[in-house]
NUBA-743956 format. One record per residue (C-alpha): chain; residue number from 1; residue in one letter; x, y, z. Coordinates in nm, 4 decimals. Each point is the difference from the previous one (the first is absolute). Example, Ala and Ser with C-alpha at 12.3 -4.5 7.8 and 13.67 -1.06 7.14 Angstrom:
{cadena A	num 1	residuo A	x 1.2300	y -0.4500	z 0.7800}
{cadena A	num 2	residuo S	x 0.1370	y 0.3440	z -0.0660}
! end
This chain:
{cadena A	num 1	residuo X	x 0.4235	y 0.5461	z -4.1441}
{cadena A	num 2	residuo X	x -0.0810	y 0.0469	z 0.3401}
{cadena A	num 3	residuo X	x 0.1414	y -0.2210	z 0.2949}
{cadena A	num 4	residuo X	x -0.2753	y -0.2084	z 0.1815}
{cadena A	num 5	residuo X	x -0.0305	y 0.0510	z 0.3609}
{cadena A	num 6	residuo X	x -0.1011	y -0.2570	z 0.2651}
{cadena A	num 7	residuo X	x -0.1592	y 0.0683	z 0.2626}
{cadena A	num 8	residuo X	x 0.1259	y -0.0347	z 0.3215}
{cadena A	num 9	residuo X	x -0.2031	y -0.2437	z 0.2230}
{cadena A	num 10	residuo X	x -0.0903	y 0.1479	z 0.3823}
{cadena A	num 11	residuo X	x 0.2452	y -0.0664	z 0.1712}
{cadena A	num 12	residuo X	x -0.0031	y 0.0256	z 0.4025}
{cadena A	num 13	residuo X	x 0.3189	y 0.1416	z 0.1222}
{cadena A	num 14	residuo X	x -0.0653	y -0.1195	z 0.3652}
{cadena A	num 15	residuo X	x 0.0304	y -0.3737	z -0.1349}
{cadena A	num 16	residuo X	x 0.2865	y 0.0677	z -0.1988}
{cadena A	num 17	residuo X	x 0.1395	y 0.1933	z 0.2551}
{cadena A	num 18	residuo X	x -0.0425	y -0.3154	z 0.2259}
{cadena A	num 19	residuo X	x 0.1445	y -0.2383	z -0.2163}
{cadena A	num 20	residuo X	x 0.2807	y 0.1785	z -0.1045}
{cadena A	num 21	residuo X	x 0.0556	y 0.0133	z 0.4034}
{cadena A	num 22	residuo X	x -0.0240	y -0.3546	z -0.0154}
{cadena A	num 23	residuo X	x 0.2131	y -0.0721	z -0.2796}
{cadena A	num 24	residuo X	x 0.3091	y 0.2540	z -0.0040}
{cadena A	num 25	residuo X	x 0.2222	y 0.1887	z 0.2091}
{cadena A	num 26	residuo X	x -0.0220	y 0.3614	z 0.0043}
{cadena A	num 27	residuo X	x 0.3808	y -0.0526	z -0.1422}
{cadena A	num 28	residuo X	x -0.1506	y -0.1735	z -0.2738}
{cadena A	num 29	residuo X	x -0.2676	y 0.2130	z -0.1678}
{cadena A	num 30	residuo X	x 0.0350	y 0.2192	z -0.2785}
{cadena A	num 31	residuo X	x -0.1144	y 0.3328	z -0.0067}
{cadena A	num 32	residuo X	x -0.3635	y -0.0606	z -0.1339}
{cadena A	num 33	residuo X	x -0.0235	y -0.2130	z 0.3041}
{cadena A	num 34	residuo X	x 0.1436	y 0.2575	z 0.2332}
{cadena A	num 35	residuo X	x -0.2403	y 0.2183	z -0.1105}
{cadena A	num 36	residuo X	x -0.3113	y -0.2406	z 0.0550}
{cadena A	num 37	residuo X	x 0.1333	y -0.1247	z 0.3182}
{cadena A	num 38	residuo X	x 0.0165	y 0.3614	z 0.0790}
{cadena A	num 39	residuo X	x -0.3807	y 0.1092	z -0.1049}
{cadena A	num 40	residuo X	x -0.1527	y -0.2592	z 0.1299}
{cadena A	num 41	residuo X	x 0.1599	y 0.0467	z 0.3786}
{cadena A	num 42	residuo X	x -0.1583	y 0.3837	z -0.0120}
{cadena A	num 43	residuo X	x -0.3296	y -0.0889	z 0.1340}
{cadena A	num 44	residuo X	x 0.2161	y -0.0766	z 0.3367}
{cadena A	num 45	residuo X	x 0.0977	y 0.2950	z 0.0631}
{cadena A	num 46	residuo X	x -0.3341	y 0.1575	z -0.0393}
{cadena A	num 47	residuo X	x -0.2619	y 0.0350	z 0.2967}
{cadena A	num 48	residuo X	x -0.3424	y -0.1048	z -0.0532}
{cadena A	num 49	residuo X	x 0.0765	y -0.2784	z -0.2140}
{cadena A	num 50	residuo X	x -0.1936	y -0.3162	z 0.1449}
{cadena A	num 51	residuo X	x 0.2768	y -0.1869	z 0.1199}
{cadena A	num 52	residuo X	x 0.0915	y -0.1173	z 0.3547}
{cadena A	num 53	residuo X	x 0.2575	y 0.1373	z 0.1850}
{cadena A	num 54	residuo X	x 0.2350	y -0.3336	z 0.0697}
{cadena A	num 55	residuo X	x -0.0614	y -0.1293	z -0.3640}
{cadena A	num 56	residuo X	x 0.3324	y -0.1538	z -0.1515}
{cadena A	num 57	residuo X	x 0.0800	y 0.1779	z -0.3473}
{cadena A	num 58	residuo X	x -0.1054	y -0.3501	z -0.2126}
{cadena A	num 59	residuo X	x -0.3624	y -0.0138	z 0.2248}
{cadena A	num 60	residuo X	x -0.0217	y 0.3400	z -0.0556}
{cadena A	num 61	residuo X	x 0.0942	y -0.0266	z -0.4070}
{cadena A	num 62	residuo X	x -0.2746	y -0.2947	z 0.0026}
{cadena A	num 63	residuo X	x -0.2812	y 0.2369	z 0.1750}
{cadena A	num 64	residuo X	x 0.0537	y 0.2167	z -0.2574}
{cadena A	num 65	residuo X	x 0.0009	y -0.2058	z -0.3046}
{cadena A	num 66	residuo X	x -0.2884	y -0.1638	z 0.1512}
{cadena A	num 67	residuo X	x -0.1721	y 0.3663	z 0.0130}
{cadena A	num 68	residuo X	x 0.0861	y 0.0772	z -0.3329}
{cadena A	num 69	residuo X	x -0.1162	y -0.3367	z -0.1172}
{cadena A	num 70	residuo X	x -0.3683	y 0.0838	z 0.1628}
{cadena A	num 71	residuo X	x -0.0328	y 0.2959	z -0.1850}
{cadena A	num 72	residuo X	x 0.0754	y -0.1172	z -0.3440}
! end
């Protein structure tokens, strides 16, 4: 018999990324967490991306997830 699999819903990683900022310690996330934290900060690094200059990390998390939100 074949194992059912759920879907996943959407899921945006700039929100999660934002409350997991809000919520734990670096110290205290596992590695899954780590590694969203970690994807979701990329966009930072990259020029181009429509973000201002003296944006905090959490405005700038919120920018995007409102972005990403927009285009769904």
């Amino acid at each position: 018999m074949a194992k059912e699999v759920k879907a996943m819903p959407n899921t945006n990683i700039f929100r999660e990324a934002k409350h997991l900022l809000d919520t734990k310690k670096g110290s205290e996330m596992n590695e899954e967490e780590r590694s969203t934290m970690t994807a979701a900060l990329i966009p930072f690094s990259i020029k181009g991306v429509p973000l201002p200059e003296n944006i905090t990390i959490m405005e700038g998390l919120e920018e995007l997830a409102k972005i990403v939100e927009e285009a769904e």
